[in-house]
DRENKEMAR-76964 format. One record per residue (C-alpha): residue number from 1; residue in three letters; chain; x, y, z. Coordinates in Angstrom, 1 decimal. Example, Ala and Ser with C-alpha at 12.3 -4.5 7.8 and 13.67 -1.06 7.14 Angstrom:
(atom 1,"ala","A",(12.3,-4.5,7.8))
(atom 2,"ser","A",(13.7,-1.1,7.1))
REM end
This chain:
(atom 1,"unk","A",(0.0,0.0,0.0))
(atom 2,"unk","A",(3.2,2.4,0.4))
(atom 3,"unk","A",(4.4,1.8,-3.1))
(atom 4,"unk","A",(0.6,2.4,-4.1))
(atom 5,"unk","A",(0.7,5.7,-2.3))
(atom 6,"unk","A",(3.8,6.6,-3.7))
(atom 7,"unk","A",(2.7,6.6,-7.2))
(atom 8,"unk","A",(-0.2,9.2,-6.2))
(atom 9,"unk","A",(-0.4,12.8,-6.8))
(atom 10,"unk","A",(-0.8,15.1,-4.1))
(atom 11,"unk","A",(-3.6,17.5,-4.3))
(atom 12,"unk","A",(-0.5,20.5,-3.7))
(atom 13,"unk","A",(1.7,18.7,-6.5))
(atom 14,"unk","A",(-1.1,18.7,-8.8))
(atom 15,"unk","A",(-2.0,22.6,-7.8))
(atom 16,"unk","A",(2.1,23.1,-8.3))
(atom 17,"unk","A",(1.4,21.6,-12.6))
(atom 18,"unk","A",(-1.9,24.4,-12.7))
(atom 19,"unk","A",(-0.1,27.0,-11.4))
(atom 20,"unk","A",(3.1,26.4,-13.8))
(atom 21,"unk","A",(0.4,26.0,-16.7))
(atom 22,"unk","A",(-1.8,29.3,-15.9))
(atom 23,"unk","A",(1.5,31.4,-15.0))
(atom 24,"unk","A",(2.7,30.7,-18.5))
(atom 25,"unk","A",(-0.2,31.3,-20.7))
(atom 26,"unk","A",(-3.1,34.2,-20.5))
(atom 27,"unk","A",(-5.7,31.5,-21.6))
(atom 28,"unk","A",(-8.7,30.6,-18.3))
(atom 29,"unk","A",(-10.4,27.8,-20.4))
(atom 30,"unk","A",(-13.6,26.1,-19.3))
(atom 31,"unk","A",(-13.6,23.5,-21.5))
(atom 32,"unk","A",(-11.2,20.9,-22.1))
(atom 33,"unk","A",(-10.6,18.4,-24.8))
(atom 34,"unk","A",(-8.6,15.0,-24.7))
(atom 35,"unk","A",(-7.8,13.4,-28.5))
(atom 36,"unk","A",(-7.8,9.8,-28.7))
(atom 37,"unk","A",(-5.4,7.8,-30.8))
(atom 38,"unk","A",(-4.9,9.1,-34.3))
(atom 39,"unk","A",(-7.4,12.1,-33.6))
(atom 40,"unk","A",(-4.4,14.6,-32.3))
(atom 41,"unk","A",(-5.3,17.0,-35.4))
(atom 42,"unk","A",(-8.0,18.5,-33.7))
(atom 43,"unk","A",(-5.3,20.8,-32.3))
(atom 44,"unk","A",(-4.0,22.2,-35.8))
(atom 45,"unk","A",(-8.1,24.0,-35.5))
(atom 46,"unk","A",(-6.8,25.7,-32.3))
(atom 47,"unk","A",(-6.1,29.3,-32.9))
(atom 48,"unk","A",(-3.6,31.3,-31.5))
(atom 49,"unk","A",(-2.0,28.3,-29.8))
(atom 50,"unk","A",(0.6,27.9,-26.5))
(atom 51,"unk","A",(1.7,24.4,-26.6))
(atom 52,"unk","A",(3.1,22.7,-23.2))
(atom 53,"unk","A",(5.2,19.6,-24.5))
(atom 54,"unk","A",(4.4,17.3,-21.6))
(atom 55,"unk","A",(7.9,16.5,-20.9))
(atom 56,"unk","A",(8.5,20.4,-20.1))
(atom 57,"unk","A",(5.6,20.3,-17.4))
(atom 58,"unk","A",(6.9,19.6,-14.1))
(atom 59,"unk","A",(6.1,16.6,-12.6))
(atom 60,"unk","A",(3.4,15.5,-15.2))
(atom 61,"unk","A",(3.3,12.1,-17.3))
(atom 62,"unk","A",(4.6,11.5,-20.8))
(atom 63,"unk","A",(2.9,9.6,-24.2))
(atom 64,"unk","A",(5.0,6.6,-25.1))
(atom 65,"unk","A",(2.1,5.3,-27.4))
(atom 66,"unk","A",(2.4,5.8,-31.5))
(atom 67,"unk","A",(-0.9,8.3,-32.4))
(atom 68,"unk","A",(-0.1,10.5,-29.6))
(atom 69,"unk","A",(1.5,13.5,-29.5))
(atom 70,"unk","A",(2.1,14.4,-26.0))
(atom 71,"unk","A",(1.2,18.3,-26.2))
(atom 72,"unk","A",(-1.1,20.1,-23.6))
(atom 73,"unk","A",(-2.6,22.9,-26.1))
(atom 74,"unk","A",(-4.4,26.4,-25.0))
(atom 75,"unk","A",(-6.3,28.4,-27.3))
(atom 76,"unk","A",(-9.2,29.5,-28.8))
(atom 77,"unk","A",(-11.4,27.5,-31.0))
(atom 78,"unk","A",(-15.0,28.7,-32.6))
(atom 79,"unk","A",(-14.4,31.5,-30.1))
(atom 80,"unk","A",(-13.8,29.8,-26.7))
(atom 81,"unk","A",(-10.9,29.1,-24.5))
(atom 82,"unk","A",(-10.0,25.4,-24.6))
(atom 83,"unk","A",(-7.2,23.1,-23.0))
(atom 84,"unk","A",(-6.4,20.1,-25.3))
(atom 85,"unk","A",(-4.1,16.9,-24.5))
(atom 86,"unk","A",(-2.8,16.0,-27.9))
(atom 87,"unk","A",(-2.5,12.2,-26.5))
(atom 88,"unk","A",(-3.7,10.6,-23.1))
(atom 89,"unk","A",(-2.3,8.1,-20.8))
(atom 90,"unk","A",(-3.3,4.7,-20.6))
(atom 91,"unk","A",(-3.2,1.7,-17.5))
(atom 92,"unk","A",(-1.4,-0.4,-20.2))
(atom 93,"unk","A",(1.9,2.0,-20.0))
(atom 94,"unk","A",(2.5,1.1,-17.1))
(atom 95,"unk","A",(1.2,4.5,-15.1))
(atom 96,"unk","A",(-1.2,4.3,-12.2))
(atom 97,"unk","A",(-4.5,5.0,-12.6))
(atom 98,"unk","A",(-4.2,8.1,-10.3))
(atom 99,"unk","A",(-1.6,9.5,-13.1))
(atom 100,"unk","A",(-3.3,8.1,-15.6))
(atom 101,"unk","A",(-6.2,10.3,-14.7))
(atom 102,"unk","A",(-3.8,13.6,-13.5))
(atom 103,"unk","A",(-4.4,15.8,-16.1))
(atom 104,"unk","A",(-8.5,16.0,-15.5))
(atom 105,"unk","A",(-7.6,16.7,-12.2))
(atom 106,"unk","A",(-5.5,19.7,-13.3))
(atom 107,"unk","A",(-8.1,20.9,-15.6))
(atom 108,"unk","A",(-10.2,21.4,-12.9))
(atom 109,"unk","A",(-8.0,23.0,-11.0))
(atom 110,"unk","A",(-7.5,25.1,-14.4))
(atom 111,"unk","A",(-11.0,26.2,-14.0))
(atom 112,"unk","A",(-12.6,23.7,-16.6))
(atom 113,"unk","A",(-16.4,22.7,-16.3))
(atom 114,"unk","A",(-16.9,21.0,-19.6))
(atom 115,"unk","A",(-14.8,17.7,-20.7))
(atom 116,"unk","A",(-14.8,16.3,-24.4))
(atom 117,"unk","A",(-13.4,12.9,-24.3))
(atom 118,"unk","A",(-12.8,11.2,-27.7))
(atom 119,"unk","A",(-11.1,7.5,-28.7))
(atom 120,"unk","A",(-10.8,5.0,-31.2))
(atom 121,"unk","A",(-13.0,2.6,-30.7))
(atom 122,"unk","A",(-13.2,-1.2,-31.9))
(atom 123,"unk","A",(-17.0,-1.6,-33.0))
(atom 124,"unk","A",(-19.2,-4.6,-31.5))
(atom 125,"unk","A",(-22.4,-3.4,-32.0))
(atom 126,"unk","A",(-23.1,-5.4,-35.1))
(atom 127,"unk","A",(-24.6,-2.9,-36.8))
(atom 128,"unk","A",(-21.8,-0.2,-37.0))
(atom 129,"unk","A",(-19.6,0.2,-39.9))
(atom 130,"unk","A",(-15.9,1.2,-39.4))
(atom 131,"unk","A",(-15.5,5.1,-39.7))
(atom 132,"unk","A",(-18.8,5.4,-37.4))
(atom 133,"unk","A",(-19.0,8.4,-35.3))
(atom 134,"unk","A",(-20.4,7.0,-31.9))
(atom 135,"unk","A",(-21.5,9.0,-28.8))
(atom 136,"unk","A",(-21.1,7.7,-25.1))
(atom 137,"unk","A",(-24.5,7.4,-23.6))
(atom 138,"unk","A",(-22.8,5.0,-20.7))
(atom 139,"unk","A",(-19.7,2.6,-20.0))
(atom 140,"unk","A",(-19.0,-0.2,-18.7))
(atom 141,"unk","A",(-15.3,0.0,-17.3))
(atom 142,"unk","A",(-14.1,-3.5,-16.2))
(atom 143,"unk","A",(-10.8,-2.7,-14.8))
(atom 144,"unk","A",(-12.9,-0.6,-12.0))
(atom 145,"unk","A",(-15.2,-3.8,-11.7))
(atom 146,"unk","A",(-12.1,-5.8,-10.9))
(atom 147,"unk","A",(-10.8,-3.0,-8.1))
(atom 148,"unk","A",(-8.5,-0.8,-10.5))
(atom 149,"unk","A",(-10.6,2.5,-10.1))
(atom 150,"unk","A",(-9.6,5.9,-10.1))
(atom 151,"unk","A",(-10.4,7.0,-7.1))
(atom 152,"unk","A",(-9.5,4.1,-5.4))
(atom 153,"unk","A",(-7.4,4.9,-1.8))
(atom 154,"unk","A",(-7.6,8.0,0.5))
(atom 155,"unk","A",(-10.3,10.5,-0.8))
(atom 156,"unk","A",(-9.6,14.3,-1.2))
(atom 157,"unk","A",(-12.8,16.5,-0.5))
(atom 158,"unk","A",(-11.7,19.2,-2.3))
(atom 159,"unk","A",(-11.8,17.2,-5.8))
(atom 160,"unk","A",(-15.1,15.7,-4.9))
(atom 161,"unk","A",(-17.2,12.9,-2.6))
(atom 162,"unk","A",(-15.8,9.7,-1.3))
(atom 163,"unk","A",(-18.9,8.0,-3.4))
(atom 164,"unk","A",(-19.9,9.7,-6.3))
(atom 165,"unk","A",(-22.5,8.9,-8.5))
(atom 166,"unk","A",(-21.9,7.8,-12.0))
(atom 167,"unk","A",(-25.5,7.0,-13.6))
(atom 168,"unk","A",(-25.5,10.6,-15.4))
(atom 169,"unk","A",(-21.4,10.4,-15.9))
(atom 170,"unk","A",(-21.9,11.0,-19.4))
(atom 171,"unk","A",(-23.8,14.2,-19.4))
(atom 172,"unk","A",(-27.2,14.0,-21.3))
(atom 173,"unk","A",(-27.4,17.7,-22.9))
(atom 174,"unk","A",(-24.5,17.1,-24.3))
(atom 175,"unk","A",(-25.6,13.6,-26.3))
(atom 176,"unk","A",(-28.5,15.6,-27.4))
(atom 177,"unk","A",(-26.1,18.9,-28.4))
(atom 178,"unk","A",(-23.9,16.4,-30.1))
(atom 179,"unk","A",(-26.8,14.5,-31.9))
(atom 180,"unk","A",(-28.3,18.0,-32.9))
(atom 181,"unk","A",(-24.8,19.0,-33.9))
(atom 182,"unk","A",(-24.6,15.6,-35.7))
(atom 183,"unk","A",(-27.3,16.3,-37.8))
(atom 184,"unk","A",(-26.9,19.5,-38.5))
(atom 185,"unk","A",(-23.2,18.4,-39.9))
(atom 186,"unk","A",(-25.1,15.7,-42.2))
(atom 187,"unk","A",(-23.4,13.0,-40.1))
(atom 188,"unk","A",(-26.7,11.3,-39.5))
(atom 189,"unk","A",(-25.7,8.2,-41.7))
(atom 190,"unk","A",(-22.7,7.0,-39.6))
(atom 191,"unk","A",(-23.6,8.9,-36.4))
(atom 192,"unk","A",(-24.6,6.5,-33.6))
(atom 193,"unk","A",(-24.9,6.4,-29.8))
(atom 194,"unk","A",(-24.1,3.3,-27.4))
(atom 195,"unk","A",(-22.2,1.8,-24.5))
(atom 196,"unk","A",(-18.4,1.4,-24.5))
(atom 197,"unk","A",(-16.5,-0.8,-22.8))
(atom 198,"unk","A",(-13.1,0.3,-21.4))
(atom 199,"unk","A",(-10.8,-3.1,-21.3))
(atom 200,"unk","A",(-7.1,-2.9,-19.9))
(atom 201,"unk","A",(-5.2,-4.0,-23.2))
(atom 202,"unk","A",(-2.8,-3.3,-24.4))
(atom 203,"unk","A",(-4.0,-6.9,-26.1))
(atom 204,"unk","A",(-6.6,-6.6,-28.6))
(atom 205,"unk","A",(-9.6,-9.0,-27.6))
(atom 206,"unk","A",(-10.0,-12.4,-27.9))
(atom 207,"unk","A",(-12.7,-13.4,-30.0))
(atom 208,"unk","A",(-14.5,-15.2,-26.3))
(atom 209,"unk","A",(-13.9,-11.5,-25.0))
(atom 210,"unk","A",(-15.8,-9.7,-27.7))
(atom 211,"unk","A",(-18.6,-11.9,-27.5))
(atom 212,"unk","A",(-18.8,-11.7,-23.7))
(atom 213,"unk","A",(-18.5,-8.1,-24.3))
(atom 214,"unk","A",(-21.6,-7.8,-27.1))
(atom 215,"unk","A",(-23.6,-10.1,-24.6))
(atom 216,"unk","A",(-23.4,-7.6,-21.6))
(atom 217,"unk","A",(-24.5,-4.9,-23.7))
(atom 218,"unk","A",(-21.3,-2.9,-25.3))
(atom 219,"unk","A",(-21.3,-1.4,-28.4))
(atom 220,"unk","A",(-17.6,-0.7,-28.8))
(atom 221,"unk","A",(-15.0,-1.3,-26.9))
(atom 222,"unk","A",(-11.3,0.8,-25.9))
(atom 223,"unk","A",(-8.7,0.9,-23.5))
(atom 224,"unk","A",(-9.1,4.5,-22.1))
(atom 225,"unk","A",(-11.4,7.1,-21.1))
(atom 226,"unk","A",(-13.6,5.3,-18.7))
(atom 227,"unk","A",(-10.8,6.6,-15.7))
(atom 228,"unk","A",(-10.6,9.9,-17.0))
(atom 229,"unk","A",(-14.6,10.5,-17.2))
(atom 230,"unk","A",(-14.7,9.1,-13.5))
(atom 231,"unk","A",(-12.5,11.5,-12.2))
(atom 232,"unk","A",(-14.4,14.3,-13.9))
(atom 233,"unk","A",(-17.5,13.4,-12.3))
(atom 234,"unk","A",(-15.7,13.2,-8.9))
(atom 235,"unk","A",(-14.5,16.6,-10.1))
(atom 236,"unk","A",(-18.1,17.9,-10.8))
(atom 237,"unk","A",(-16.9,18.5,-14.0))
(atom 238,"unk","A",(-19.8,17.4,-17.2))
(atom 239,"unk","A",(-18.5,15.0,-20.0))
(atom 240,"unk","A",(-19.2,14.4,-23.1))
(atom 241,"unk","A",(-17.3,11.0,-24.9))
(atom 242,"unk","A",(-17.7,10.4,-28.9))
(atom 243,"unk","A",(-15.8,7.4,-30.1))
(atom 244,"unk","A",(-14.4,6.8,-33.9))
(atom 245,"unk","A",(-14.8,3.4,-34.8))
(atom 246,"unk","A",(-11.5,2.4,-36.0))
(atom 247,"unk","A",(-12.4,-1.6,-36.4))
(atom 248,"unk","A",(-15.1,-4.0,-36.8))
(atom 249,"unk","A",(-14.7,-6.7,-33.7))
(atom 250,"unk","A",(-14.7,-10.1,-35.4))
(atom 251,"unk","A",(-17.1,-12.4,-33.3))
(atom 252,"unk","A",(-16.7,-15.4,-35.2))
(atom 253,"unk","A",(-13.4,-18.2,-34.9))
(atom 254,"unk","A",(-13.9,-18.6,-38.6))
(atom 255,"unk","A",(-13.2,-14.7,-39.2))
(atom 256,"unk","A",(-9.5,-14.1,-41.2))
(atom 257,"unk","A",(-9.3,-10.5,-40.9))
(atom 258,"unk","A",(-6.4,-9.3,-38.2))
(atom 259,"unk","A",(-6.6,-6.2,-36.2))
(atom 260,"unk","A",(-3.6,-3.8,-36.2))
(atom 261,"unk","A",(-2.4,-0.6,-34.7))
(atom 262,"unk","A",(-1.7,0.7,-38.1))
(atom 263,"unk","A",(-5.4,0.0,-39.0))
(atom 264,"unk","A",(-6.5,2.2,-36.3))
(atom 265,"unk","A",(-4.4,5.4,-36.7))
(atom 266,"unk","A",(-5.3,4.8,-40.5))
(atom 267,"unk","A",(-8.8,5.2,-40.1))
(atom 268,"unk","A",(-8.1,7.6,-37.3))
(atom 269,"unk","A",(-6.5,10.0,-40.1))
(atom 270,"unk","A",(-9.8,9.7,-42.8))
(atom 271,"unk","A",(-12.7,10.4,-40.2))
(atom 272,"unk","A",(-11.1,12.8,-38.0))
(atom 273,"unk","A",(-11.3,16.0,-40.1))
(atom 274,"unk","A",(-15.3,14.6,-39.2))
(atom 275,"unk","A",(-14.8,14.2,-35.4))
(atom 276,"unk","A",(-13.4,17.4,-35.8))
(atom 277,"unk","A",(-16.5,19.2,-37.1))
(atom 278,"unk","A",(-18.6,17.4,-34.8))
(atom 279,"unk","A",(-16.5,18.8,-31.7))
(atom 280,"unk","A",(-16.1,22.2,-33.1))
(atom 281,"unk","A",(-19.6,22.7,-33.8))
(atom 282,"unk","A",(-20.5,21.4,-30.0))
(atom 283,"unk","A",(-18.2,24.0,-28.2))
(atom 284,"unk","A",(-20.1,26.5,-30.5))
(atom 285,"unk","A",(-23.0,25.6,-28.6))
(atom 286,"unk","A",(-21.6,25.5,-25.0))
REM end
């Protein structure tokens, strides 16, 4: 329990990273923005940028995944202050979940009320074509069924309550702002909604693992955001998650096709100009 402790942010250490981010830059954004693999562009939108290369923050993680840039990006997009993480961090890496979910903590502490999570996504739903633009109505994160949550160990009052609720996690007005939004965009023929399912990879599934997964009610499945949309809500800060559908889960041994990295970041590169529409026109709104 030590070692676990160790590996912990204090709530001053993560007050020390805000105050080294808002003594550099001008910018008091409330929203902020965290790009999944392959979906990093959204930043080049960003006008007027200041870029914090993570490895010049004190005391705060670093990318080591392909897809992810490792930037923490202030500026203005369709005329509002945002805070962007040009990559995340993932349980995989190696990182505890507590540093895994730093950075939302920071944004609050930034001053940020609104969180827009996106991923890549591997699609289960059969139904859903790759390219698919999904939005998070819940999740199902297994890791925190197993014990790895969060928010697991000593709780800090001044993020939030020991037990906080998670059955409005994903806020609703913004699934219906990002439906609207959707349709207004003429996304409405590969826009969807559904449940994702946050697994600890960095494994791809086994074909056992996406049918348990399909059975229990996910439409798509990831290895991130689950964490970082718990610790918002702990936060009191509202989220809004829209996945990209990168794959098609194969649910049948007789299936040839092989999943890939590549594949991911591939499609990541041909839908993201869309994601990045569908974003824009949603902090329009706000």
């Amino acid at each position: 329990m030590a070692q676990e402790s160790a590996n912990r942010f204090s709530y001053e250490e993560l007050q020390g990273i805000a105050k080294f981010l808002l003594d550099n830059t001008t910018y008091r954004p409330t929203t902020g923005i965290v790009c999944g693999t392959g979906l990093g562009d959204l930043v080049k939108a960003i006008e007027n940028p200041r870029t914090f290369p993570y490895n010049e923050i004190p005391n705060f993680p670093v990318s080591t995944v392909k897809g992810h840039a490792g930037n923490l990006v202030f500026g203005i997009l369709n005329g509002k202050q945002v805070v962007c993480m040009q990559g995340r961090f993932h349980y995989y890496e190696g990182y505890s979940l507590d540093k895994v979910t730093a950075p939302i903590r920071v944004m609050h502490l930034l001053g940020i009320k609104t969180l827009i999570v996106t991923n890549a996504a591997g699609g289960i739903n059969p139904s859903f074509n790759i390219g698919d633009v999904m939005i998070l109505k819940d999740h199902i994160n297994f890791p925190s069924l197993a014990g790895a949550n969060p928010l697991r160990g000593p709780n800090d009052e001044r993020f939030g309550e020991r037990f906080p609720p998670m059955n409005a996690a994903y806020n609703r007005d913004l699934q219906k702002l990002a439906k609207t939004s959707g349709q207004e965009l003429g996304f409405g023929s590969f826009l969807r909604e559904g449940v994702y399912a946050c697994v600890g990879g960095p494994s791809f599934e086994t074909t056992a693992e996406l049918n348990f997964l399909h059975r229990v009610g996910a439409d798509a499945v990831g290895m991130s955001t689950a964490h970082e949309v718990i610790a918002a809500a702990h936060c009191g800060i509202q989220s809004l998650g829209i996945s990209l559908i990168t794959n098609a889960a194969e649910l049948s041994y007789d299936a040839e096709s092989k999943i890939s990295h590549e594949e991911v970041l591939e499609v990541g590169k041909k839908r993201s100009k869309d994601v990045e529409k569908l974003v824009k026109c949603v902090i329009q709104k706000l």
